[in-house]
C-alpha positions in Angstrom: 34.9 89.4 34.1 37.7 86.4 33.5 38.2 85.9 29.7 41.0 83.1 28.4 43.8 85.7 26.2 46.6 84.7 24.2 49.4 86.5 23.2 51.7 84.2 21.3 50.6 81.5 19.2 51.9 77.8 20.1 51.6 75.2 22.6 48.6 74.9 24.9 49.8 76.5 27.6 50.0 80.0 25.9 46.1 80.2 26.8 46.4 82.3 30.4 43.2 83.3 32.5 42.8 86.6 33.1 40.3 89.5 34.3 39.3 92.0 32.1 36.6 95.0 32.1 33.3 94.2 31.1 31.9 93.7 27.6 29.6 96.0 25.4 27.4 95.2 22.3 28.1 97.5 19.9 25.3 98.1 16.7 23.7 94.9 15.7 25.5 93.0 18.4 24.5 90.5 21.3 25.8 90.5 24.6 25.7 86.8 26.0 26.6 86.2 29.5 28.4 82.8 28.4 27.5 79.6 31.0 29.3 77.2 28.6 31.9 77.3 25.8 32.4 75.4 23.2 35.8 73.9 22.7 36.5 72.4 18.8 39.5 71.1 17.1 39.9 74.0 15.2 40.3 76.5 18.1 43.2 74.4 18.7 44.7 74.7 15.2 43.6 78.8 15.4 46.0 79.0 18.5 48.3 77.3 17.0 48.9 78.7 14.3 48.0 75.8 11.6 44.5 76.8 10.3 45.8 79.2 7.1 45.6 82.5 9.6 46.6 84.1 12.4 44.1 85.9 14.3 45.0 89.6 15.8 46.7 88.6 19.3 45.8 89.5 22.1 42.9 87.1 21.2 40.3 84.8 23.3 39.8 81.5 21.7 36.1 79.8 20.4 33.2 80.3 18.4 31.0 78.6 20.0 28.8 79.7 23.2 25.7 79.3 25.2 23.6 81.6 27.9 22.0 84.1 28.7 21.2 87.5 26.9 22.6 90.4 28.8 22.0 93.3 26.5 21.6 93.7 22.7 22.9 96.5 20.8 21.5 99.5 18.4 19.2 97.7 15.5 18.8 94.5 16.7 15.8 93.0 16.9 14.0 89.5 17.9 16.4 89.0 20.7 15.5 90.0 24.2 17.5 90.4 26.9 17.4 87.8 29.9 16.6 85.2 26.7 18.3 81.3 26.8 20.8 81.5 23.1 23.1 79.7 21.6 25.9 81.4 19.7 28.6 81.1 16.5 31.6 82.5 15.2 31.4 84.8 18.6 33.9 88.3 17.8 35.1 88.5 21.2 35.9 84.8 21.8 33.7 82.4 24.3 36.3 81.6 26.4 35.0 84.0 28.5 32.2 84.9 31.4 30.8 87.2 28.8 31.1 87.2 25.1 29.6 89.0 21.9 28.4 87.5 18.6 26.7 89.3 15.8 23.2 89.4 16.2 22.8 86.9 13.0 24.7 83.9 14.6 22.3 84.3 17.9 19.4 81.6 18.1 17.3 81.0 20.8 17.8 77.7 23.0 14.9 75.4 23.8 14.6 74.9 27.6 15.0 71.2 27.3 18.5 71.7 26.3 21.2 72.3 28.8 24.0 74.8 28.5 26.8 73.0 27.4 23.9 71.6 25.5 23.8 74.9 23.3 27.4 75.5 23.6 28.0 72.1 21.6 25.6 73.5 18.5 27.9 75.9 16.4 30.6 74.5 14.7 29.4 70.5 15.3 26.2 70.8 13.9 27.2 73.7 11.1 29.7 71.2 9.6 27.8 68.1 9.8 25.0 69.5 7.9 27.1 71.1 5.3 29.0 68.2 5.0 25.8 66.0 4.0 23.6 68.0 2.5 25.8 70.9 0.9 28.1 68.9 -0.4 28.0 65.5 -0.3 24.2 66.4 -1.3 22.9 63.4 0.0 19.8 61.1 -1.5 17.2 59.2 0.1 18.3 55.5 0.1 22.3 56.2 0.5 24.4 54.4 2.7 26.9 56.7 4.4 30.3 55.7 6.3 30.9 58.7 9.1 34.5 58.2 9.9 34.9 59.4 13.4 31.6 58.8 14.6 32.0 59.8 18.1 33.0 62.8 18.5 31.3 66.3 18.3 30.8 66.5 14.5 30.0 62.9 14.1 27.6 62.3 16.9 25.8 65.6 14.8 26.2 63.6 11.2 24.7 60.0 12.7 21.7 62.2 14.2 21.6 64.5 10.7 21.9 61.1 8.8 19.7 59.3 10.6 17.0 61.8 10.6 17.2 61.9 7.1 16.8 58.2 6.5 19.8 57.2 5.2 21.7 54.0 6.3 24.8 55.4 8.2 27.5 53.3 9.2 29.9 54.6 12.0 33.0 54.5 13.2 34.8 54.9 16.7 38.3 54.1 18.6 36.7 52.7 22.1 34.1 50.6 23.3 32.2 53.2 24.8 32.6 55.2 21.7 30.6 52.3 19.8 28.0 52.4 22.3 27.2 55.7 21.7 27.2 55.3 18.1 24.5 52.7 18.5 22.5 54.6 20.5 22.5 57.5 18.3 20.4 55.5 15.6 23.5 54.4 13.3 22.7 51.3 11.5 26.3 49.6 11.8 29.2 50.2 14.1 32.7 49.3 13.5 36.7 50.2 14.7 38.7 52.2 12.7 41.5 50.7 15.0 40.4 47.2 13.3 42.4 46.6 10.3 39.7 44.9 8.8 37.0 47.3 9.0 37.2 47.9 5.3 36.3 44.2 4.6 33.8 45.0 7.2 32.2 48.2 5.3 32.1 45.9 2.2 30.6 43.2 3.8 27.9 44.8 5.4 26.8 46.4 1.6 27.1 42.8 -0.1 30.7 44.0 -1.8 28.8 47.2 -3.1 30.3 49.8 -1.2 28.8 53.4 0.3 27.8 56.5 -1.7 29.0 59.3 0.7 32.0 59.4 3.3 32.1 61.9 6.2 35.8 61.7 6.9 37.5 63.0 10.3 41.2 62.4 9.6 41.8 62.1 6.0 45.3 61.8 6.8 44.8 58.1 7.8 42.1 56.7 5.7 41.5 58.8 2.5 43.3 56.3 0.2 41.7 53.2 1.9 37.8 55.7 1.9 38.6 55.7 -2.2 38.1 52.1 -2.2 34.5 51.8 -0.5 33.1 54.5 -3.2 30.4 53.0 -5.6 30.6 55.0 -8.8 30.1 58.4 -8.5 30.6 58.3 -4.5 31.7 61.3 -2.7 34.0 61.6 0.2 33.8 64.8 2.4 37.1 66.1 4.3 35.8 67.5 7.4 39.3 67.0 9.1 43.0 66.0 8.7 45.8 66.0 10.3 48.9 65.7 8.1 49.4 64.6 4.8 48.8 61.4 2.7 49.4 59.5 -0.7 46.3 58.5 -2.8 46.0 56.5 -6.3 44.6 58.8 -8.4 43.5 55.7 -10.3 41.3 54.6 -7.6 39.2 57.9 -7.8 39.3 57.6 -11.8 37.9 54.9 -12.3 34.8 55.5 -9.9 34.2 58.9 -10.8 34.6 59.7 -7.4 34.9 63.5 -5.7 36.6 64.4 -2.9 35.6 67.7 -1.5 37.1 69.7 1.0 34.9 72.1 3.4 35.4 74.9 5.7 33.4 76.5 8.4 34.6 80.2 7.4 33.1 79.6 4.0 30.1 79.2 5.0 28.0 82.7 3.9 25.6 84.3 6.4 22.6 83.4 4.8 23.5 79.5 4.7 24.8 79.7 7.9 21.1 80.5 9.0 19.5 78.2 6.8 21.8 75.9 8.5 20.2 76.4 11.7 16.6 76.5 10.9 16.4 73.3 9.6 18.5 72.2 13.2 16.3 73.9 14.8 13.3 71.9 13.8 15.1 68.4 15.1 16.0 70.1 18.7 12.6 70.9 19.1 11.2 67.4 18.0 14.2 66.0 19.8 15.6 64.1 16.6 18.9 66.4 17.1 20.4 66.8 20.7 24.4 67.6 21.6 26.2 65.0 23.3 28.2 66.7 26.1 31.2 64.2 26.6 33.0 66.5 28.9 32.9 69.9 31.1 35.7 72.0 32.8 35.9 74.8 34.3 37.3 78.1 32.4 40.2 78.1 34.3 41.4 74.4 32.7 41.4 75.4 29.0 44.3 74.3 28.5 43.6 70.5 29.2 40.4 71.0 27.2 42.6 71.9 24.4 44.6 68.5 25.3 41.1 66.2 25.4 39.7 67.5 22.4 42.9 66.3 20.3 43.3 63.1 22.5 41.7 60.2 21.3 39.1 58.3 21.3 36.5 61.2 21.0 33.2 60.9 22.8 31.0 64.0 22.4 32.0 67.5 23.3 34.0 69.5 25.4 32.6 72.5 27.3 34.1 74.9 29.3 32.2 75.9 32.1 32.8 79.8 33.5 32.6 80.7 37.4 29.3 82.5 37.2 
């Protein structure tokens, strides 16, 4: 099989295609014969060597994939071979014709969704729901500003939101970004480019502000976020790019939280709870991935270029050869 390796951390262009012998499931494993990968902003701060660890090199990038069962390993059960899955927090990497997972991070894929469909679950959809309902622990009747609306975790929080009838207002960087935004059910869509889309935000809650902020790149906008908070508002770091200055005073006098989250925290058993309740909205069709992108395995590094260029639309997938 062809399988993406690094052996130094750094730049893109450290990712190098390359054959390797076939895969195995070992005891409570899944084999999945991958026909999409995920690609996420955090693969590309993993091979860079910015996410707070290094992984064990040799290493094949992503978490996320999506195929076809090709064999299952000793105690596993409720997975069949020759089934459509989706899969998380793979241990072999998904950059890769075939890839393993633990059997707990396997679910099955419903055959309205594509592929890169199931490939864009994992990681996307994980964090958006942790993100609103974990922590920000959302109530019916909030209005919620997802920062970053476009892209692969907040076209997943605008459907999550939306679904859960709250008032969501989005942001994205391009016209067609907006567009998508809209059609994904959010109530109001502005630019973050605009320097006025904080007025904006205020105007369009009658000076009141939102409860709960779903923010992308705190670097940028978490000292301008504190000052859309009603009292007791929360804003939610999903990502961030650098560092930034804040007035404490801003989140005194508010009683606003700012809370951090992580993927890796995320325990087993949440993790599944996680994707039950998903799993309910792709079936009803409330929930469904928006692919922005697919390339072939063999252009991983440009993935890893789009998926930090902006503006975001969607997902990236890679796509192997067979």
């Amino acid at each position: 099989m062809k399988h993406i390796r690094v052996y130094e951390l750094g730049p893109p262009e450290v990712m190098r295609l390359e054959e390797a012998e076939d895969l195995r499931p070992g005891p409570g494993q899944v084999l999945v014969r991958i026909k999409a990968a995920g690609v996420n902003p955090v693969d590309t701060y993993v091979r860079a060597g910015q996410f707070g660890y290094s992984p064990a090199l040799p290493y094949t990038p992503g978490a996320d994939g999506a195929g076809i069962v090709g064999a299952v390993g000793e105690g596993v059960r409720g997975i069949s071979v020759g089934q459509r899955v989706y899969g998380c927090r793979s241990v072999s990497g998904s950059y890769a014709e075939e890839a393993l997972f633990e059997a707990t991070y396997v679910f099955s894929l419903p055959e309205h969704l594509s592929f890169s469909e199931g490939a864009s679950i994992g990681i996307p959809y994980t964090t958006a729901y942790g993100a609103l309902f974990l922590k920000a622990r959302v109530k019916l009747g909030e209005v919620v500003l997802i920062h970053g609306a476009s892209g692969g975790v907040g076209t997943a929080a605008v459907q999550l939101a939306r679904a859960a009838n709250l008032t969501v207002i989005g942001t994205a960087g391009s016209e067609a970004g907006k567009r998508l935004v809209k059609e994904l059910g959010a109530n109001h869509v502005l630019d973050h480019h605009d320097p006025n889309h904080v007025d904006q935000v205020l105007e369009l809650t009658g000076g009141r502000g939102v409860e709960v902020i779903l923010e992308m790149l705190a670097n940028e906008h978490l000292g301008k976020d504190l000052k859309l908070l009603v009292p007791f508002g929360r804003i939610v770091v999903i990502g961030s790019r650098g560092t930034v200055e804040i007035d404490p005073r801003e989140a005194m006098v508010r009683d606003a939280s700012i809370l951090g989250t992580r993927l890796r925290n995320v325990s087993p058993e949440m993790f599944r709870t996680i994707h039950a309740a998903c799993g309910d909205g792709f079936a009803r069709g409330s929930l469904r991935p928006i692919v922005g992108k697919e390339l072939p395995l063999a252009q991983a590094v440009e993935a890893h270029r789009a998926v930090m260029r902006p503006p975001a639309y969607g997902n990236i997938v890679l796509i192997p050869f067979s």
